[in-house]
Kinemage of the C-alpha trace (Angstrom):
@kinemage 1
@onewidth
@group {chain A} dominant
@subgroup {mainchain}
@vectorlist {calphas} color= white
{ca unk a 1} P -15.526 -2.852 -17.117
{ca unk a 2} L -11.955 -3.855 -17.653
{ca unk a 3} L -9.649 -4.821 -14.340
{ca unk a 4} L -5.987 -5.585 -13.717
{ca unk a 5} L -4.689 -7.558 -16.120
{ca unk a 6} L -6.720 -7.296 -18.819
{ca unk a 7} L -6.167 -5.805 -22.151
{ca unk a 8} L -7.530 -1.861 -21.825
{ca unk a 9} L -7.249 -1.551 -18.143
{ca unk a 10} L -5.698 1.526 -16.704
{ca unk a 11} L -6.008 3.016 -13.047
{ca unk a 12} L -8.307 6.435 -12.484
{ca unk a 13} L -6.515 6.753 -9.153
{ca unk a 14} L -2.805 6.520 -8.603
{ca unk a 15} L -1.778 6.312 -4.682
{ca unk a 16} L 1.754 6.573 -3.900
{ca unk a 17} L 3.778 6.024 -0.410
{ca unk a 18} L 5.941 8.660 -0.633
{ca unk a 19} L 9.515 7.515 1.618
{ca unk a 20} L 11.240 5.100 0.227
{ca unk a 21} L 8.683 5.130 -3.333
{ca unk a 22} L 8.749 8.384 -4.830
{ca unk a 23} L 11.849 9.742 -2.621
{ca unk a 24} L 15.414 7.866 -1.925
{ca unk a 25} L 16.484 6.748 1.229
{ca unk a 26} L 19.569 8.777 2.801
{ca unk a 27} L 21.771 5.803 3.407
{ca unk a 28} L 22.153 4.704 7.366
{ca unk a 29} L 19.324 7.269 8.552
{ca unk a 30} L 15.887 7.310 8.620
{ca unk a 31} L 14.971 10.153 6.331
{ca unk a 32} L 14.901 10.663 2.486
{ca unk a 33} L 16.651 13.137 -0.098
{ca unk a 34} L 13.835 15.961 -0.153
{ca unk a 35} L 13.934 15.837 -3.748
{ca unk a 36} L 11.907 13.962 -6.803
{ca unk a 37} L 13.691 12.989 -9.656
{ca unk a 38} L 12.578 14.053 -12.792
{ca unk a 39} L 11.607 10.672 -14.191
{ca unk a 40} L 9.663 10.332 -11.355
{ca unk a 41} L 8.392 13.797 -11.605
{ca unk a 42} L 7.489 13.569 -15.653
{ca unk a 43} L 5.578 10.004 -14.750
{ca unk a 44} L 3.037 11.873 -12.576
{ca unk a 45} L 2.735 14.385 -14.297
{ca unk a 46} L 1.604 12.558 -17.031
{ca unk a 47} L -0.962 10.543 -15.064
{ca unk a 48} L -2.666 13.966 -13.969
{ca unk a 49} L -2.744 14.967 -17.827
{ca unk a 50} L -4.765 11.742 -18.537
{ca unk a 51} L -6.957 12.518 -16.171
{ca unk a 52} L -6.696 10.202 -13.307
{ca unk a 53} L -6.247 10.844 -9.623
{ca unk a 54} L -2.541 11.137 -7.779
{ca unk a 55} L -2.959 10.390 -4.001
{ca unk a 56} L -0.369 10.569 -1.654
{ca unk a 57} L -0.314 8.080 0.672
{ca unk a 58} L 2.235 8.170 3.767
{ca unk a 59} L 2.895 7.788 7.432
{ca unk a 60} L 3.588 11.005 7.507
{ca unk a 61} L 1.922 14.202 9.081
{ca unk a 62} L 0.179 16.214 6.870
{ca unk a 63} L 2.447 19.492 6.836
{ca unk a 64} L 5.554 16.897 5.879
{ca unk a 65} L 3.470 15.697 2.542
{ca unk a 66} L 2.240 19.139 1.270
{ca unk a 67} L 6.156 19.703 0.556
{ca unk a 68} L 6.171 16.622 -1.557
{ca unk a 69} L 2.963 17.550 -3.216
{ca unk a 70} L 4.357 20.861 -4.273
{ca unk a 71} L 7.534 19.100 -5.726
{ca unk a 72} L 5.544 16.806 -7.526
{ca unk a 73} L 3.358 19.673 -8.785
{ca unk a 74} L 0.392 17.947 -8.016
{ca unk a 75} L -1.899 20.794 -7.645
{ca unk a 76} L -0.489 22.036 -11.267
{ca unk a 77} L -4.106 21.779 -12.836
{ca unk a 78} L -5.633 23.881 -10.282
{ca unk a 79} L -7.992 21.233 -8.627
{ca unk a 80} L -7.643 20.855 -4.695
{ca unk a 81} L -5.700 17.260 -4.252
{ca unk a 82} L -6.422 14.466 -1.795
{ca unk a 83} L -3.735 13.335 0.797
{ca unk a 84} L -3.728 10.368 3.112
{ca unk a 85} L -1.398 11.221 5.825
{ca unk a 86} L -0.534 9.596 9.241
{ca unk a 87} L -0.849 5.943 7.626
{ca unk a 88} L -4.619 6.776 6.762
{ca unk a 89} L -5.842 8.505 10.062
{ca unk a 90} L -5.742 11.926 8.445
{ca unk a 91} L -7.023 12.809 5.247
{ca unk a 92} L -7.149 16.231 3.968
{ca unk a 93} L -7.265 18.391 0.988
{ca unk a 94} L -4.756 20.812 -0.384
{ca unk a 95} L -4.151 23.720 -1.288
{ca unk a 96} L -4.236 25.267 1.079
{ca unk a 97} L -4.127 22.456 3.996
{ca unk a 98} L -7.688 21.006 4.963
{ca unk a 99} L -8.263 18.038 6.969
{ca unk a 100} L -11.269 16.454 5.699
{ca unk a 101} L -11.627 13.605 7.898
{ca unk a 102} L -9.526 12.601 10.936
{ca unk a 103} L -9.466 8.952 13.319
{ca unk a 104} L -8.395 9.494 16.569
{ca unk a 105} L -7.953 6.865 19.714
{ca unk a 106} L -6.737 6.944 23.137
{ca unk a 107} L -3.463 5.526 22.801
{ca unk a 108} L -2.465 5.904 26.609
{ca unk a 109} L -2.476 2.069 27.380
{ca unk a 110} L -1.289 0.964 24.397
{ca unk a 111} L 1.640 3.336 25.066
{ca unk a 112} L 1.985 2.232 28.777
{ca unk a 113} L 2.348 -1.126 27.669
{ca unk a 114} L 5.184 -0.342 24.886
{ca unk a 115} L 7.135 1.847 27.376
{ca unk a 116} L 6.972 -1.138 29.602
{ca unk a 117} L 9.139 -3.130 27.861
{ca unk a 118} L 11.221 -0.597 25.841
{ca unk a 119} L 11.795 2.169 28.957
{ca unk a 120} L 13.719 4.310 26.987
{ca unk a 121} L 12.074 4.465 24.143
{ca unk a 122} L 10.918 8.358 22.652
{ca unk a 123} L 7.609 8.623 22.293
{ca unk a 124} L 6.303 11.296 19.156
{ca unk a 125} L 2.292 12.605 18.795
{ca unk a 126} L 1.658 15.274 15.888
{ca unk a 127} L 1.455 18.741 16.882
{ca unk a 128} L -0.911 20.206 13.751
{ca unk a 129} L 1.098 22.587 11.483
{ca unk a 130} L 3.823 22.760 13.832
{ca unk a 131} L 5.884 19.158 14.040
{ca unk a 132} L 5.707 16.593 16.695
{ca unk a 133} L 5.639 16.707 20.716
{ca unk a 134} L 8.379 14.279 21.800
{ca unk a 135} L 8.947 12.817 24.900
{ca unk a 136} L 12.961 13.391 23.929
{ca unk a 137} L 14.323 14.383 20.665
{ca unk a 138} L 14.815 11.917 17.925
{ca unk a 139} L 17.517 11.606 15.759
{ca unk a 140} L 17.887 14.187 13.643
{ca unk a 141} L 15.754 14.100 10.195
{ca unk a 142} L 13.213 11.636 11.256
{ca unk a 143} L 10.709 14.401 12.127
{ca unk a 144} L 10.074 16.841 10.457
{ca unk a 145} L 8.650 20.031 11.410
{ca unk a 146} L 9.544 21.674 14.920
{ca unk a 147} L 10.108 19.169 18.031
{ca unk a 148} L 8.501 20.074 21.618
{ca unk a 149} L 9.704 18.257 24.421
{ca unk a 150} L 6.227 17.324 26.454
{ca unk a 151} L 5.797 14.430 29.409
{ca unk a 152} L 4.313 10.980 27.937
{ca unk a 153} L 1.429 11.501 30.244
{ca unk a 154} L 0.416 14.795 28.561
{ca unk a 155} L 0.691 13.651 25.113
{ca unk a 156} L -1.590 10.725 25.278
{ca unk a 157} L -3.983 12.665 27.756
{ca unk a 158} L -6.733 13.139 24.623
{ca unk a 159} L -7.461 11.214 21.699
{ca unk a 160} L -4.810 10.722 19.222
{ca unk a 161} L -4.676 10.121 15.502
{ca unk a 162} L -1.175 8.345 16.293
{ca unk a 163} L 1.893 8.051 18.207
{ca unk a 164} L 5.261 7.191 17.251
{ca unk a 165} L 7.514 5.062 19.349
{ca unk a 166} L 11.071 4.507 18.384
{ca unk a 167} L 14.317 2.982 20.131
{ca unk a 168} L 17.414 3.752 18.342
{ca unk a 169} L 18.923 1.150 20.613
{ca unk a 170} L 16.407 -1.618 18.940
{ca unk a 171} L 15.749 -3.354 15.605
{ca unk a 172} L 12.966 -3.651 13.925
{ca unk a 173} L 13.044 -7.091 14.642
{ca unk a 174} L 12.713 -6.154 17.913
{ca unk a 175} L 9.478 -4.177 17.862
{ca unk a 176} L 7.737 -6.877 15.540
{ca unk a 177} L 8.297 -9.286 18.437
{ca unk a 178} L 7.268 -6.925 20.679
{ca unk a 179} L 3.975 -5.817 19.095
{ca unk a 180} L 3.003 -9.298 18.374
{ca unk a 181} L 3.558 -10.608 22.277
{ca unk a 182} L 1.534 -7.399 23.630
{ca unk a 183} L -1.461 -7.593 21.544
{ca unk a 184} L -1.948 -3.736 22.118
{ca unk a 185} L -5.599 -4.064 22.320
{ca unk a 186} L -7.947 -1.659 20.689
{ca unk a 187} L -5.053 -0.742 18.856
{ca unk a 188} L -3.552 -1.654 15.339
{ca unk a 189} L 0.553 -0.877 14.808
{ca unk a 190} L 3.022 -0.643 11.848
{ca unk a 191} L 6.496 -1.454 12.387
{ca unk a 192} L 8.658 0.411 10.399
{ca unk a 193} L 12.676 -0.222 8.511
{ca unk a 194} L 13.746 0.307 12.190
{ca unk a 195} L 12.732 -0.036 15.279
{ca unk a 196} L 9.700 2.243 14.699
{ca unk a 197} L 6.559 1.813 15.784
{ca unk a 198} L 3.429 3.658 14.492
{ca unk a 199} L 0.237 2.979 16.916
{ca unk a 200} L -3.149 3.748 15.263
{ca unk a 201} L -6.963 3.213 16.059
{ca unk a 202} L -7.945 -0.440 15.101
{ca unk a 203} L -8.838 -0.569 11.216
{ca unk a 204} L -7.105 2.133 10.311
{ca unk a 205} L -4.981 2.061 7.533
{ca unk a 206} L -4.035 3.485 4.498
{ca unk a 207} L -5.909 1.466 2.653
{ca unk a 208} L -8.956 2.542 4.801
{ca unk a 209} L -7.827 6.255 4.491
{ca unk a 210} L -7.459 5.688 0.628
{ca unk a 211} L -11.066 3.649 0.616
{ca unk a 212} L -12.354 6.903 1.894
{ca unk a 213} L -10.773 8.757 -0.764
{ca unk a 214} L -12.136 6.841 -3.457
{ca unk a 215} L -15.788 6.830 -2.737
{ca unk a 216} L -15.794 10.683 -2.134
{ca unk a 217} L -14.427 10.293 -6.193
{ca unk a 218} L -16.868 7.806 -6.925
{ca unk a 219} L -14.220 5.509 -7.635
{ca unk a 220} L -13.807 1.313 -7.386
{ca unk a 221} L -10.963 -0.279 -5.953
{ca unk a 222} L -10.469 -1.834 -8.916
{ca unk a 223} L -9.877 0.943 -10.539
{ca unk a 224} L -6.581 1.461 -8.087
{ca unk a 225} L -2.734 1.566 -8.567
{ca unk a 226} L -0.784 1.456 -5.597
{ca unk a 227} L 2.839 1.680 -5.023
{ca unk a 228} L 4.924 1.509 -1.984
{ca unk a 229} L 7.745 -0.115 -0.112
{ca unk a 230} L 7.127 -0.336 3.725
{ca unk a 231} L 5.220 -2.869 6.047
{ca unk a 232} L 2.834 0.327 6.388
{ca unk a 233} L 1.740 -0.437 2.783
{ca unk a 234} L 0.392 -3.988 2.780
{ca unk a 235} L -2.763 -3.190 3.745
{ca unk a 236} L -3.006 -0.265 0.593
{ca unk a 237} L -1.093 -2.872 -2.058
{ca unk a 238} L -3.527 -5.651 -0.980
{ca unk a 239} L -7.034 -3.619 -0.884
{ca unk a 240} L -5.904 -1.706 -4.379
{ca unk a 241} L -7.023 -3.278 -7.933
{ca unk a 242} L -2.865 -3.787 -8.435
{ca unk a 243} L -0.536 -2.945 -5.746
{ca unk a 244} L 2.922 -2.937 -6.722
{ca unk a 245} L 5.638 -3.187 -4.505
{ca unk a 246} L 9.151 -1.675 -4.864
{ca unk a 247} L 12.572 -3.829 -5.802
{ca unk a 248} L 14.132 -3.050 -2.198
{ca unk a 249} L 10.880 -3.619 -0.309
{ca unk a 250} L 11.229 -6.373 2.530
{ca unk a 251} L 9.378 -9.998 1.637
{ca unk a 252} L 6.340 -9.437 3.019
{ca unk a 253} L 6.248 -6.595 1.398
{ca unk a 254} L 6.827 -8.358 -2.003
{ca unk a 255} L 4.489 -11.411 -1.172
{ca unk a 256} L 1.346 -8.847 -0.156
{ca unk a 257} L 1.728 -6.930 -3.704
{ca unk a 258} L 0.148 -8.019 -7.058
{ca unk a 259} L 3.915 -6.896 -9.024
{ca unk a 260} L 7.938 -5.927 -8.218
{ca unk a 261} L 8.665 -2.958 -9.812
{ca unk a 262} L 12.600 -2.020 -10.069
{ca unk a 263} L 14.302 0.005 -6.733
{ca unk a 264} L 13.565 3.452 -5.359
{ca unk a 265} L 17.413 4.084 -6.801
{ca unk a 266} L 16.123 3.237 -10.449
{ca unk a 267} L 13.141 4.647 -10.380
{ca unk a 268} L 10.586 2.076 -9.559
{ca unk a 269} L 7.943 4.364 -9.309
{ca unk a 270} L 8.274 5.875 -12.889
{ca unk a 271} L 9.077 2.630 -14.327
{ca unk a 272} L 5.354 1.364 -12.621
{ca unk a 273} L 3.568 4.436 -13.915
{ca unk a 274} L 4.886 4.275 -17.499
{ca unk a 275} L 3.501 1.117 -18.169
{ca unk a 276} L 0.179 2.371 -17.793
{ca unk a 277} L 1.135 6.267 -18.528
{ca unk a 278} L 3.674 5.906 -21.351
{ca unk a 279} L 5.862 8.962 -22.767
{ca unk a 280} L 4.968 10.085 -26.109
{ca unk a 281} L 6.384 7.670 -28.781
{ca unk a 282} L 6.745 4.907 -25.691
{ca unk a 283} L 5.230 1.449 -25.145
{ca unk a 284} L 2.911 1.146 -22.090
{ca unk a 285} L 0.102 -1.137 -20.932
{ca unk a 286} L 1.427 -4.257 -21.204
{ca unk a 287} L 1.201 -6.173 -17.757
C-alpha cells in the first residue's frame, strides 16, 4: 500500500469544500458565482472516470449542494453520490435527496450565550428542503433556499443539526474572540470569512462526516484528497491522507494542510486534481 507522497499513490476518494474551492467568491458578499468553470468541471470529471469517489464536503444545507452536484455532473455515471453537508452533521445520498445519517444537539444555551454578547445578531437553523428559519433576514445571497422569520426560542426548542449566527456589524475577528472566551460547552463552532458562526454538536466535523463516508466505501484515510479554503476545513485537510489548501485560504488554513494549491480565481482545485488525474497527453503525479 502506497500513501501520500510516494511514487504510485493516488486518492480513491476526492472530497471537496465547495465555496470558495470549487466556486468563486462574489467580491464584498458572502456568496459565490453559482457556476463551475470548466477546468474545474473537466478535473472531476475525470476523477469519476478513473474510478474514485467525488464527495462534497460543505457547510452548507443539503438542498444548496445538490445544485452544485448537478453542475458538476457528479451523478453522470448513474451511481447514487455521497454528500457531507452542514459541516459534517448531515450526510446523505443523491439522487434523489436522502439523508443517510444526521447529528443533532440542543443548541439553546450555546445560543443564549452568543446572543448575550452579540444582541443583535440573526440567528439561522435549516428548514429541510425548504431554506432556513431566521430570527431576521440575512443579507441577501448568504442563504439559500426560502427564509422564514421564526422567534430564537422556537428554533432551538428541539435538537438541531446546526445554527448559524451572524452579525453583519462584526468581524470575524470578532466571533473568534468571542467563541474562544465562552467556551460554548457541549458545543464545537466554526467561524467563518466573516463574522459567521456555525454551532455544531461536539466532534462533529467534516472530517467526522467524511470518516463516515469512507468506511461505508470501505475506504482508508489514507487513501483521501481533500481540498478546501475555510477554517471549517482544518479538521477535513488534517484527518485526510493529503489535504490541500487553497492559495487565498487564511494561515491557519495553510499551516493545517499537507500542500498550497494556486487561488479559487486560477483554478486551484483543477490544478490539485490534475496532478493526480492528468488530461490525456498531460503530466500528473508528481508531488
Amino acid at each position: 500500500m502506497t500513501s501520500p507522497g510516494q511514487p504510485g499513490w493516488r486518492p480513491r476518494l476526492v472530497a471537496l469544500d465547495i465555496d470558495g474551492t470549487l466556486l468563486r467568491w462574489v467580491a464584498g458578499l458572502g456568496m459565490s458565482h453559482e457556476e463551475v468553470t470548466p477546468a474545474v468541471h473537466d478535473a472531476v470529471q475525470r476523477v469519476l472516470d478513473s474510478g474514485a469517489h467525488v464527495v462534497l464536503s460543505s457547510g452548507r444545507a443539503p438542498h444548496n449542494m445538490t445544485v452544485v452536484a448537478d453542475m458538476l455532473d457528479l451523478h453522470g455515471h448513474g451511481e447514487r453520490i455521497w454528500i457531507v453537508a452542514a459541516n459534517g452533521a448531515v450526510v446523505l445520498r443523491y439522487p434523489p435527496a436522502e439523508v443517510v445519517h444526521e447529528v443533532t444537539f440542543d443548541a439553546a444555551p450555546a445560543v443564549a450565550a452568543v446572543l448575550e454578547k452579540h444582541p443583535e445578531a440573526l440567528v439561522a437553523v435549516e428548514e429541510r428542503g425548504v431554506g432556513y428559519r431566521v430570527s431576521a433576514p440575512f443579507p441577501d445571497g448568504e442563504l439559500g433556499g426560502e427564509s422564514i422569520v421564526a422567534a430564537v426560542e422556537e428554533m432551538v426548542a428541539e435538537p438541531v443539526s446546526r445554527v448559524i449566527i451572524r452579525d453583519p456589524k462584526a468581524t470575524a475577528e470578532d466571533f473568534v474572540k468571542l467563541a474562544s472566551g465562552l467556551g460554548l460547552h457541549g458545543t464545537d463552532y466554526v467561524v467563518g470569512w466573516t463574522a459567521w458562526l456555525d454551532l455544531a454538536p461536539v466532534g462533529v466535523s467534516k472530517a467526522s462526516g467524511l470518516e463516515y463516508v469512507a468506511q461505508q466505501l470501505g475506504i482508508d484515510r489514507a487513501d483521501v484528497l481533500s481540498i478546501g479554503d475555510g477554517r471549517n476545513d482544518i479538521e477535513m485537510l488534517q484527518w485526510s491522507g493529503r489535504g490541500v489548501a487553497m492559495g487565498q485560504s487564511v494561515d491557519e488554513v495553510k499551516e493545517a494542510a499537507d500542500d498550497v494549491t494556486a487561488s479559487v480565481d486560477d483554478d486551484g482545485a483543477a490544478v490539485e486534481l490534475g496532478r493526480w488525474f492528468p488530461a490525456a497527453g498531460s503530466g500528473g503525479m508528481d508531488a
